[in-house]
N, CA, C and O atoms as a CHARMM CRD file, in Angstrom:
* protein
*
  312
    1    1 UNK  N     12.38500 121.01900  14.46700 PROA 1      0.00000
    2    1 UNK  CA    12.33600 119.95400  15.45200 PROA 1      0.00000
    3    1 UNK  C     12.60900 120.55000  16.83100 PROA 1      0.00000
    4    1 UNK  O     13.44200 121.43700  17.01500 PROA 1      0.00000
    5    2 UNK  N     11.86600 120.01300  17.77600 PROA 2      0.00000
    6    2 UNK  CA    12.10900 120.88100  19.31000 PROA 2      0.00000
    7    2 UNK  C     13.41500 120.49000  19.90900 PROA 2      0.00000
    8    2 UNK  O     14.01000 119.66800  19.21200 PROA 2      0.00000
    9    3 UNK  N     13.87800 120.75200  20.72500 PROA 3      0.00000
   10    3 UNK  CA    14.91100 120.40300  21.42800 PROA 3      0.00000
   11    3 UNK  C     14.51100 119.93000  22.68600 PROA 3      0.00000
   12    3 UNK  O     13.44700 120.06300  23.29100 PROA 3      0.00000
   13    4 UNK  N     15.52400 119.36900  22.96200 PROA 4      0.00000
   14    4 UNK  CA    15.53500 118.59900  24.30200 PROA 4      0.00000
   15    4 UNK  C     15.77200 119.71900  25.78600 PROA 4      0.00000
   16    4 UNK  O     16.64600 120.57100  25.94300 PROA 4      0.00000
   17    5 UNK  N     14.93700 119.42600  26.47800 PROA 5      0.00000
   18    5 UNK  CA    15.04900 120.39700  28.02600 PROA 5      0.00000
   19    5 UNK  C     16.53600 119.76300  29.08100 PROA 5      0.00000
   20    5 UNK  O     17.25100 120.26500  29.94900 PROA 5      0.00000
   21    6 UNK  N     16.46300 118.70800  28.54300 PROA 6      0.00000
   22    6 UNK  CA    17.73400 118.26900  29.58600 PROA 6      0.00000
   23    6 UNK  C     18.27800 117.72900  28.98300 PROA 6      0.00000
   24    6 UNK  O     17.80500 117.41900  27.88900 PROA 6      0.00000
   25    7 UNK  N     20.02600 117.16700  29.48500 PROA 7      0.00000
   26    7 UNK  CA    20.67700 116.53600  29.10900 PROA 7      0.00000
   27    7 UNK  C     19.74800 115.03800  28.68400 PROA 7      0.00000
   28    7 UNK  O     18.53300 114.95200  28.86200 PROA 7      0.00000
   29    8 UNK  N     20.48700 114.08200  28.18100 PROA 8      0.00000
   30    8 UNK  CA    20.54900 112.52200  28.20900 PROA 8      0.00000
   31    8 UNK  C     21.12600 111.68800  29.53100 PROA 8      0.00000
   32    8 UNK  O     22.33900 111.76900  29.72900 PROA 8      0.00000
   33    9 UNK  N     20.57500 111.14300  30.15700 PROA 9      0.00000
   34    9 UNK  CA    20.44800 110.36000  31.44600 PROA 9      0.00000
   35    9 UNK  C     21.96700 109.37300  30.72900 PROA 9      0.00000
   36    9 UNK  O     22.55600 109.65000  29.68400 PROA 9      0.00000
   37   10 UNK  N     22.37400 107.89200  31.95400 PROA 10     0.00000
   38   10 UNK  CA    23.06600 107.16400  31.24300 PROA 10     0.00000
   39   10 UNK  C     22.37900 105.90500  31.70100 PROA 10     0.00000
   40   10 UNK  O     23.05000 104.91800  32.00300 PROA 10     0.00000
   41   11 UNK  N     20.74000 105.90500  31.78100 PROA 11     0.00000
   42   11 UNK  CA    20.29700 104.30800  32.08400 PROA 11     0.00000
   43   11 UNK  C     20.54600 103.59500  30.47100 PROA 11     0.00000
   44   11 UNK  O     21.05000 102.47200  30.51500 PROA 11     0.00000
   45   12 UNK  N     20.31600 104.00600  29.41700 PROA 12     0.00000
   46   12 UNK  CA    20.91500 103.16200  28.28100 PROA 12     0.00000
   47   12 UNK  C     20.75100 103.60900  27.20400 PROA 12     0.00000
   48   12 UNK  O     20.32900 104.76600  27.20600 PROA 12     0.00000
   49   13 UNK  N     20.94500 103.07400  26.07700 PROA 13     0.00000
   50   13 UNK  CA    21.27100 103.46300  24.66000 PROA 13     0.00000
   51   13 UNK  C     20.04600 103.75500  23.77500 PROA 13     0.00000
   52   13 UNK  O     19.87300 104.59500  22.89200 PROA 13     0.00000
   53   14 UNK  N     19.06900 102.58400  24.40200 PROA 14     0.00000
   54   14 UNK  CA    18.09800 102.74700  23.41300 PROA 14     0.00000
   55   14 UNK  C     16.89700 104.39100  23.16300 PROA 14     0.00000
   56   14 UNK  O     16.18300 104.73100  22.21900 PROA 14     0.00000
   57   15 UNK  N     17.14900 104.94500  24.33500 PROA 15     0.00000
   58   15 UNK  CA    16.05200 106.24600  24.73500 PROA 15     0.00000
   59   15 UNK  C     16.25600 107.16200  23.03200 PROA 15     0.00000
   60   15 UNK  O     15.53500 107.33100  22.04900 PROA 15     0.00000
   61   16 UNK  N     17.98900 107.65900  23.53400 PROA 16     0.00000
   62   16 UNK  CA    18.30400 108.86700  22.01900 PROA 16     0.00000
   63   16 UNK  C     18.00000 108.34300  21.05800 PROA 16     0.00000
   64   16 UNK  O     17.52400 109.15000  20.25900 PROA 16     0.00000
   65   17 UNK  N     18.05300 106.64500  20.44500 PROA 17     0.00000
   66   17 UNK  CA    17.72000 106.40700  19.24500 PROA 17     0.00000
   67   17 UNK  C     16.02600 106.17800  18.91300 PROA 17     0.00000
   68   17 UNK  O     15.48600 106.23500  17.80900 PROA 17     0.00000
   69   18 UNK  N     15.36500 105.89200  20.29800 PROA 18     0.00000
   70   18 UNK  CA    14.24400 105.80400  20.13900 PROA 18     0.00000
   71   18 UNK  C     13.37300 106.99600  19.66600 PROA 18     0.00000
   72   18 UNK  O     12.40200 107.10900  18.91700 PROA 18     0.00000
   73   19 UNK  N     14.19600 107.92100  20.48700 PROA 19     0.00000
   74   19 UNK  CA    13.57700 109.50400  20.80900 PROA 19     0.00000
   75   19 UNK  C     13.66000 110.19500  18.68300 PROA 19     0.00000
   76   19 UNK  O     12.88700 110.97000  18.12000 PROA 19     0.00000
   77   20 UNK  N     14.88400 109.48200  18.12400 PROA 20     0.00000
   78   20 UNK  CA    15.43600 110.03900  16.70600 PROA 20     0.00000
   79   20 UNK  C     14.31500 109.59100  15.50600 PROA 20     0.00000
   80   20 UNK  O     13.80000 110.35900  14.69400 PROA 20     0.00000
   81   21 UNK  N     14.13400 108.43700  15.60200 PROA 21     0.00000
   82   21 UNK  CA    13.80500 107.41200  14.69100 PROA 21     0.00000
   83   21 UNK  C     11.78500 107.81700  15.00200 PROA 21     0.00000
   84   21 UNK  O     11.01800 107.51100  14.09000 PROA 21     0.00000
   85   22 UNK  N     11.24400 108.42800  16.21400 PROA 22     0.00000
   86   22 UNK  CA     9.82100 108.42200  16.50800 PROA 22     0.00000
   87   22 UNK  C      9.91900 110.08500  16.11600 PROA 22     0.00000
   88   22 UNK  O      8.85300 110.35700  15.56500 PROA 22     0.00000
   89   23 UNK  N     10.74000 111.24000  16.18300 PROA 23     0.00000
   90   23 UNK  CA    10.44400 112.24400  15.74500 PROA 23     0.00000
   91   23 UNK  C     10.57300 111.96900  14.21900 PROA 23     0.00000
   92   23 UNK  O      9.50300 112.23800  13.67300 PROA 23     0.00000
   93   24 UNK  N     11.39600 111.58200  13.45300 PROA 24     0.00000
   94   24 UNK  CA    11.46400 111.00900  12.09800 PROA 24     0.00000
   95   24 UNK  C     10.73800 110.71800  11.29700 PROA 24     0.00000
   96   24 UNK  O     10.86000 110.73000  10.07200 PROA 24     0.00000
   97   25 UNK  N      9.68800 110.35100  12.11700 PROA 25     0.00000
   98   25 UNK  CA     8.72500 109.16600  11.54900 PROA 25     0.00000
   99   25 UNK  C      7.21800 110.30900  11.65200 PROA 25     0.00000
  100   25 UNK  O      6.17000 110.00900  11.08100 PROA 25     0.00000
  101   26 UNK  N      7.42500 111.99900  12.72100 PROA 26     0.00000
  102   26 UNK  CA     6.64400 112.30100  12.66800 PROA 26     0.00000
  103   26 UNK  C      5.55000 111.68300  13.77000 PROA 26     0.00000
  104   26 UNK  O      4.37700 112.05400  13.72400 PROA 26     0.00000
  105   27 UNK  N      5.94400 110.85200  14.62300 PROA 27     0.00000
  106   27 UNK  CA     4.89900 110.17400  15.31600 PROA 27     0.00000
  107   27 UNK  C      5.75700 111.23400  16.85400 PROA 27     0.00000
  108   27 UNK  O      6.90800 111.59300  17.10200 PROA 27     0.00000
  109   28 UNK  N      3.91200 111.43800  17.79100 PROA 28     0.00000
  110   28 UNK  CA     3.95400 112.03700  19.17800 PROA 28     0.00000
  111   28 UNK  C      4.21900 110.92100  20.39600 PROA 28     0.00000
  112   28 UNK  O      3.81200 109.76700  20.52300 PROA 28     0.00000
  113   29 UNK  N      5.14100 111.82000  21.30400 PROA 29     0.00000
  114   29 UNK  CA     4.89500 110.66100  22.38300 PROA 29     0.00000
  115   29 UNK  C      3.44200 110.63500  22.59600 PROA 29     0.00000
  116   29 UNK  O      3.29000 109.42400  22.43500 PROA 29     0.00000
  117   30 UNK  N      2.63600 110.93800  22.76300 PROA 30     0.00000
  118   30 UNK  CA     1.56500 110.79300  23.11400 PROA 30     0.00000
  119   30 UNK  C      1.09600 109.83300  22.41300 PROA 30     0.00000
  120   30 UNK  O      0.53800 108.96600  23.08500 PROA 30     0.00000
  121   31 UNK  N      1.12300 109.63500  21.06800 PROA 31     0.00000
  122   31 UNK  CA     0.77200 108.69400  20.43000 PROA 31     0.00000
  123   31 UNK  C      1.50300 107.12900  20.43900 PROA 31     0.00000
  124   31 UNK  O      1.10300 105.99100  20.68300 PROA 31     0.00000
  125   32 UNK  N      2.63000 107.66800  20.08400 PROA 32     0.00000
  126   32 UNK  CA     3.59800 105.93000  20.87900 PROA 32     0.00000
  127   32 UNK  C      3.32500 105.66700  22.18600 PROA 32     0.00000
  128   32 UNK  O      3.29900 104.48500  22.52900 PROA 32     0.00000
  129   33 UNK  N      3.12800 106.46900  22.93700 PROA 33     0.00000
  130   33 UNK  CA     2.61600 106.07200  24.51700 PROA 33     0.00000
  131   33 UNK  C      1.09700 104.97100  23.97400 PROA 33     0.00000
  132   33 UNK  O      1.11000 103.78400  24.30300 PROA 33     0.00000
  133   34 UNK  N     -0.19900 105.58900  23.08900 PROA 34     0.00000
  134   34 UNK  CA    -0.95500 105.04900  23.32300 PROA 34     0.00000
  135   34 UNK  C     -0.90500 103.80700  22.06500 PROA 34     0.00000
  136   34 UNK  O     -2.03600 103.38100  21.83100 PROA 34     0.00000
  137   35 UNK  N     -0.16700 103.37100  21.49800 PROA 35     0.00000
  138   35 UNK  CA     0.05200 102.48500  20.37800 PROA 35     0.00000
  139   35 UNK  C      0.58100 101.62500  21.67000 PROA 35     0.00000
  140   35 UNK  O     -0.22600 100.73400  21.93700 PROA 35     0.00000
  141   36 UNK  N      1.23200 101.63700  22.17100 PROA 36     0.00000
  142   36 UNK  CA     2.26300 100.73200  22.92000 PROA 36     0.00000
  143   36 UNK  C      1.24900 100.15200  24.25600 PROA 36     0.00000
  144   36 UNK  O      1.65500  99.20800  24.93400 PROA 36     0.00000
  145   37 UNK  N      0.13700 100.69800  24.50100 PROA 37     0.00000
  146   37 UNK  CA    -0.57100 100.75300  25.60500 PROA 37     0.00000
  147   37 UNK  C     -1.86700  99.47500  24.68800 PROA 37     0.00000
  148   37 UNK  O     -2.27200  98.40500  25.14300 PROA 37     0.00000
  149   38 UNK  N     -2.13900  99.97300  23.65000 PROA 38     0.00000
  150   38 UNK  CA    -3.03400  98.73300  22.56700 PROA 38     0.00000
  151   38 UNK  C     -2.44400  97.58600  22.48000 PROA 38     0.00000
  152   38 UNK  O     -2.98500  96.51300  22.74800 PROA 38     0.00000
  153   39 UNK  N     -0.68100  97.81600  21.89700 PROA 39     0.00000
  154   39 UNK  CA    -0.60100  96.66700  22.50300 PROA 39     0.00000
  155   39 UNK  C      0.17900  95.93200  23.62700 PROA 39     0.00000
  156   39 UNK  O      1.30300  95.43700  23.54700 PROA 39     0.00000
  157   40 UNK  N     -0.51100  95.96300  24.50000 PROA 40     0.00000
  158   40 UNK  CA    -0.67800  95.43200  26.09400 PROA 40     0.00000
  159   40 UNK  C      1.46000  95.86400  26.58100 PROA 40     0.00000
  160   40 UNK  O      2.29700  95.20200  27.19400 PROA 40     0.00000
  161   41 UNK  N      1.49300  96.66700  26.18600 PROA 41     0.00000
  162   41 UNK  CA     2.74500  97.46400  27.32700 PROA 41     0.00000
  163   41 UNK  C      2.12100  98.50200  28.04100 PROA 41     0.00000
  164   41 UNK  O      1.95800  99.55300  27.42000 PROA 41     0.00000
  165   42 UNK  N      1.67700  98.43500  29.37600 PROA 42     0.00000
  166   42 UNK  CA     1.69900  99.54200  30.01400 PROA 42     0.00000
  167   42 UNK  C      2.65700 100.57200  30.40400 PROA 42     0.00000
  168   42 UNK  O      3.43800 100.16300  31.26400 PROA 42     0.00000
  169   43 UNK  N      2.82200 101.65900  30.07600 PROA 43     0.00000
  170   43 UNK  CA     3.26500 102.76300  30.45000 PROA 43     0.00000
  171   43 UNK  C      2.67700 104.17400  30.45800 PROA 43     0.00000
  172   43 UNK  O      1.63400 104.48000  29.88000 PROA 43     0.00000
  173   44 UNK  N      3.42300 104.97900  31.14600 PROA 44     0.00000
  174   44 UNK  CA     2.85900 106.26700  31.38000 PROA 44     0.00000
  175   44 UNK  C      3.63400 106.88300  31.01900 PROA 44     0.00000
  176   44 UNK  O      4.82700 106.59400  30.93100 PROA 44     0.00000
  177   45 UNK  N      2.75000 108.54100  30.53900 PROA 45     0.00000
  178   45 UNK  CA     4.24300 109.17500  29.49200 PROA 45     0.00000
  179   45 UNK  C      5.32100 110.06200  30.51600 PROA 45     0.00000
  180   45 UNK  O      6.22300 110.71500  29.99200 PROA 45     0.00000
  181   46 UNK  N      5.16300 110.03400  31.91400 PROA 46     0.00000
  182   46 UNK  CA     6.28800 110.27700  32.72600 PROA 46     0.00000
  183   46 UNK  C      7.48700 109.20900  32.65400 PROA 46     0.00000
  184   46 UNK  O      8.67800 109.52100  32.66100 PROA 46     0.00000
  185   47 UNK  N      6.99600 107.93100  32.58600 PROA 47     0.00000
  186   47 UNK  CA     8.03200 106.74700  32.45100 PROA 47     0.00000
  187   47 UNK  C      8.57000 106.32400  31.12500 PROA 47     0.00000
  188   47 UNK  O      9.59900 105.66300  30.97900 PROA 47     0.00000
  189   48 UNK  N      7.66000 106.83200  30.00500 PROA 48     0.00000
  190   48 UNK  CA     8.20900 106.81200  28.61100 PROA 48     0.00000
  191   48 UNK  C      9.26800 107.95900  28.57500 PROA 48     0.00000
  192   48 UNK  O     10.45800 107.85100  28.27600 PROA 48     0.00000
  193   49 UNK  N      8.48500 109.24200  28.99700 PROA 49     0.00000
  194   49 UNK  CA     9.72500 110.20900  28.80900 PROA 49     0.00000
  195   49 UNK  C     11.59300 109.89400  29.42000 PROA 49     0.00000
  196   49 UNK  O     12.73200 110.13300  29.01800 PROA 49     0.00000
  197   50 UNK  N     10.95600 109.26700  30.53200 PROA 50     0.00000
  198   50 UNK  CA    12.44800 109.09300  31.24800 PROA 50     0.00000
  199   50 UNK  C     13.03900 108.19700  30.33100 PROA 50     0.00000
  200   50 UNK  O     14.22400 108.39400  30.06400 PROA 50     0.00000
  201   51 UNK  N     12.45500 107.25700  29.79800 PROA 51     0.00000
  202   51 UNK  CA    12.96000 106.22900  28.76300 PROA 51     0.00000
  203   51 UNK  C     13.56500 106.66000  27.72500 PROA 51     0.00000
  204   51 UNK  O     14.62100 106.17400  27.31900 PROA 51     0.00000
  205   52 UNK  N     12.77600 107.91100  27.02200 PROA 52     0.00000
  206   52 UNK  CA    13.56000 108.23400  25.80600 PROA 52     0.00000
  207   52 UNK  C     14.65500 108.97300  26.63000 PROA 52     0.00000
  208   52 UNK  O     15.75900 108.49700  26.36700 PROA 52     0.00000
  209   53 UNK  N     14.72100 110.18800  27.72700 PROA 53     0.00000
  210   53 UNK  CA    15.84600 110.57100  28.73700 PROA 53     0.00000
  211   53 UNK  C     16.42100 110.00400  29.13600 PROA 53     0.00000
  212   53 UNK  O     16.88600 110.34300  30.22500 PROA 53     0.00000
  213   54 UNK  N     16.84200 108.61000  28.48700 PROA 54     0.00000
  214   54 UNK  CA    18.02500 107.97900  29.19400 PROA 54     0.00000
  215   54 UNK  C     18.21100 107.64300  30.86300 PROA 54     0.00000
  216   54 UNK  O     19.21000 107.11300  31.35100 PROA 54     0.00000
  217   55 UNK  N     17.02900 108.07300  31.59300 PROA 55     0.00000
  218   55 UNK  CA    17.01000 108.14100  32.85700 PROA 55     0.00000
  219   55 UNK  C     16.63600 106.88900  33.54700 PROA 55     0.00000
  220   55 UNK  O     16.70100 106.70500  34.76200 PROA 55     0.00000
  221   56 UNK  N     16.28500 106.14700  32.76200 PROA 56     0.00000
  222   56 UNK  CA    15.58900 104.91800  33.54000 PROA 56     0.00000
  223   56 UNK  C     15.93900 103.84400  31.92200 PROA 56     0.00000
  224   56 UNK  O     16.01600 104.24400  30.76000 PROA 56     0.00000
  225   57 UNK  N     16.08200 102.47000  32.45000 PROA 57     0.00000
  226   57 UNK  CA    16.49700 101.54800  31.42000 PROA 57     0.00000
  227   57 UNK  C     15.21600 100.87600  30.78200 PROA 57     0.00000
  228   57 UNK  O     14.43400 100.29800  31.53700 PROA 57     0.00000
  229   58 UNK  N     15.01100 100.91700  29.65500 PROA 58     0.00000
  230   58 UNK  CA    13.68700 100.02600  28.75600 PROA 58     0.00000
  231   58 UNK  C     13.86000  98.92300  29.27000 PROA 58     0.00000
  232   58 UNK  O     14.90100  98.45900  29.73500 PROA 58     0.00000
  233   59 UNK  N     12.43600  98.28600  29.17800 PROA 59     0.00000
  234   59 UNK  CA    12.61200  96.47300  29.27300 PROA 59     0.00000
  235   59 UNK  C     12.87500  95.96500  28.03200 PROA 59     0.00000
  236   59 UNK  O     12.90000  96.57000  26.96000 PROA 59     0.00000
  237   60 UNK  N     13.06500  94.83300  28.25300 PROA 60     0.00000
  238   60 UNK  CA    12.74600  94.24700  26.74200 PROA 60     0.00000
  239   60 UNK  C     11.27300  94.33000  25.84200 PROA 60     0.00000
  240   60 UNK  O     11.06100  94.49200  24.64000 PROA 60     0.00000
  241   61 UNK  N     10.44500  94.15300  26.92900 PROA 61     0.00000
  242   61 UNK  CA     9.37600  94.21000  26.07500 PROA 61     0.00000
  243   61 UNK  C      8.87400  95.84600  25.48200 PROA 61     0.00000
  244   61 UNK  O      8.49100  96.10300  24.34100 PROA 61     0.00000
  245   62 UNK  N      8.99200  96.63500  26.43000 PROA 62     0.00000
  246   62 UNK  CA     8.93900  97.68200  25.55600 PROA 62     0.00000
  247   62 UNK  C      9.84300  97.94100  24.60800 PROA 62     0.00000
  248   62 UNK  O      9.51700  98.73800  23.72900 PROA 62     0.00000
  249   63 UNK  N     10.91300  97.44800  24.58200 PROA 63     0.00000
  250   63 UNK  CA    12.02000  97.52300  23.46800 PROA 63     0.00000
  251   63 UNK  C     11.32500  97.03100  22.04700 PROA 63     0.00000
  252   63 UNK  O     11.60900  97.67400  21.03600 PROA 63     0.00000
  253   64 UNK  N     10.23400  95.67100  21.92500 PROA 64     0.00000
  254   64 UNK  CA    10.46900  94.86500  21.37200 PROA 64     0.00000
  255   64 UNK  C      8.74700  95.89000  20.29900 PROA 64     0.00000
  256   64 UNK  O      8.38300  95.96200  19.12500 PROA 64     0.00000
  257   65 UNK  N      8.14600  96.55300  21.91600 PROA 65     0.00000
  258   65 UNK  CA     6.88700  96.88200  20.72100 PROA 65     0.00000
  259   65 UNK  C      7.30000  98.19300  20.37900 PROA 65     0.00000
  260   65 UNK  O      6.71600  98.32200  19.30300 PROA 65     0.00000
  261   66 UNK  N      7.88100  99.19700  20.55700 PROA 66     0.00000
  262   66 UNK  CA     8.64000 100.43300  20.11100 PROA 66     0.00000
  263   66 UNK  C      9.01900  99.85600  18.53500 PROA 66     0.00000
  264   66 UNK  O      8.55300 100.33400  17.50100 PROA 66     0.00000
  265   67 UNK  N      9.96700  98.72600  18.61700 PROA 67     0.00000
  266   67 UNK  CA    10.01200  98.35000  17.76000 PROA 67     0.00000
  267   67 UNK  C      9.49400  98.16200  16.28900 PROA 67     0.00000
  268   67 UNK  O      9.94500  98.41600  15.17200 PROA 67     0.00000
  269   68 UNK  N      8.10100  97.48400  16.89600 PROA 68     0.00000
  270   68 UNK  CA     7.27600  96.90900  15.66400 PROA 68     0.00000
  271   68 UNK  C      6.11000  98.24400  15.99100 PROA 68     0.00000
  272   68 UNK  O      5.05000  97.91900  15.45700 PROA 68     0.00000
  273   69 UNK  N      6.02500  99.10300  16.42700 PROA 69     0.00000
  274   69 UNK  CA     5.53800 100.31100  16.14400 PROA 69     0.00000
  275   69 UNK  C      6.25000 101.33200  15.37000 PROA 69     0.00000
  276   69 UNK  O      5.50000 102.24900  15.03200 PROA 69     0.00000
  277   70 UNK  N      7.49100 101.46100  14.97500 PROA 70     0.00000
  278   70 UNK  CA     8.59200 102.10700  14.79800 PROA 70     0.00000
  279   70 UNK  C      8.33500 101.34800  13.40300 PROA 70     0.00000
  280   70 UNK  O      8.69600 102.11200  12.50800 PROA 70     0.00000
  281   71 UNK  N      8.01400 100.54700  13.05100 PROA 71     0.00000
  282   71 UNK  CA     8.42000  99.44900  11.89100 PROA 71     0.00000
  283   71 UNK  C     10.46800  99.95100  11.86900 PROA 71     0.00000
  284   71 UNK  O     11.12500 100.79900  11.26600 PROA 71     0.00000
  285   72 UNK  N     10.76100  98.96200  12.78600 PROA 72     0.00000
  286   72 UNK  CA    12.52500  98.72600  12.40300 PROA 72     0.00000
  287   72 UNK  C     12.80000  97.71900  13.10100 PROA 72     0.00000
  288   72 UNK  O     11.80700  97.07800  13.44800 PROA 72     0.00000
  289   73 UNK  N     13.92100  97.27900  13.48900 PROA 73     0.00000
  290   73 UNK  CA    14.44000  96.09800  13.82700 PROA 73     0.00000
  291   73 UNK  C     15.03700  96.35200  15.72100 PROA 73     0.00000
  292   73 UNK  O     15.70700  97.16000  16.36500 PROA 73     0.00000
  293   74 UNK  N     14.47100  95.41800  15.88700 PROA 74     0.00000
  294   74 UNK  CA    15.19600  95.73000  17.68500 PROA 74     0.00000
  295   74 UNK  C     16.31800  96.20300  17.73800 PROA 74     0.00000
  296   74 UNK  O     16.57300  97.11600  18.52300 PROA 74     0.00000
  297   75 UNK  N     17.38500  95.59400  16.77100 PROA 75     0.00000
  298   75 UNK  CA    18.80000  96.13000  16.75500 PROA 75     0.00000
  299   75 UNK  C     19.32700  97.85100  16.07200 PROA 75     0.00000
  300   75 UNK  O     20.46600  98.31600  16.06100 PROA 75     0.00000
  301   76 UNK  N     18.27900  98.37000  15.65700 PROA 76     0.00000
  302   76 UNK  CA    18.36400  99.29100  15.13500 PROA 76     0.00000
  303   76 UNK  C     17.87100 100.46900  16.28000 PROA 76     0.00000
  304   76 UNK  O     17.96700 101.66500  16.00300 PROA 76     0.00000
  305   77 UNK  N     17.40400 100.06100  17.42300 PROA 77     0.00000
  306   77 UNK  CA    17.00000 100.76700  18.61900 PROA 77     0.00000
  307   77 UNK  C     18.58300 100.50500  19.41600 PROA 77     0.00000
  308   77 UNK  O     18.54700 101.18700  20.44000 PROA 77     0.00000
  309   78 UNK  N     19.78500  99.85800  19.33200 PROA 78     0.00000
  310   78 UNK  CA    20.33500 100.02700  19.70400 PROA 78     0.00000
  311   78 UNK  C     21.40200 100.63600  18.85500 PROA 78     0.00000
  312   78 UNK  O     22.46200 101.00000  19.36400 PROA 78     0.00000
């Protein structure tokens, strides 16, 4: 598994578990970037990355399709 280039940011909780549970699963940012983009969350993988980096805070709605792309429970991203 690769390692991380930088620390963890402190915009919020959900990035490290997001970042755990999508290498886990074997799935690329590149690919959760474009699953999440199908369905209608725009993002870019500079602003996803900061997301899983803790650097910038998720919305809810990307919280909610990470989620049901992830197959797990919103609460399990926190």
């Amino acid at each position: 598994m690769k390692t991380r280039k930088a620390e963890y940011g402190n915009g919020n909780l959900v990035g490290r578990n997001i970042e755990r549970l999508r290498k886990e699963k074997g799935i690329t940012q590149k690919d959760l970037i474009s699953r999440m983009q199908v369905l209608g969350c725009d993002i870019n993988p500079t602003s996803y990355s900061k997301l899983e980096g803790q650097i910038r805070i998720a919305t809810d709605k990307e919280i909610f399709v990470i989620a049901k792309i992830l197959n797990v429970t919103v609460d399990s991203l926190f």
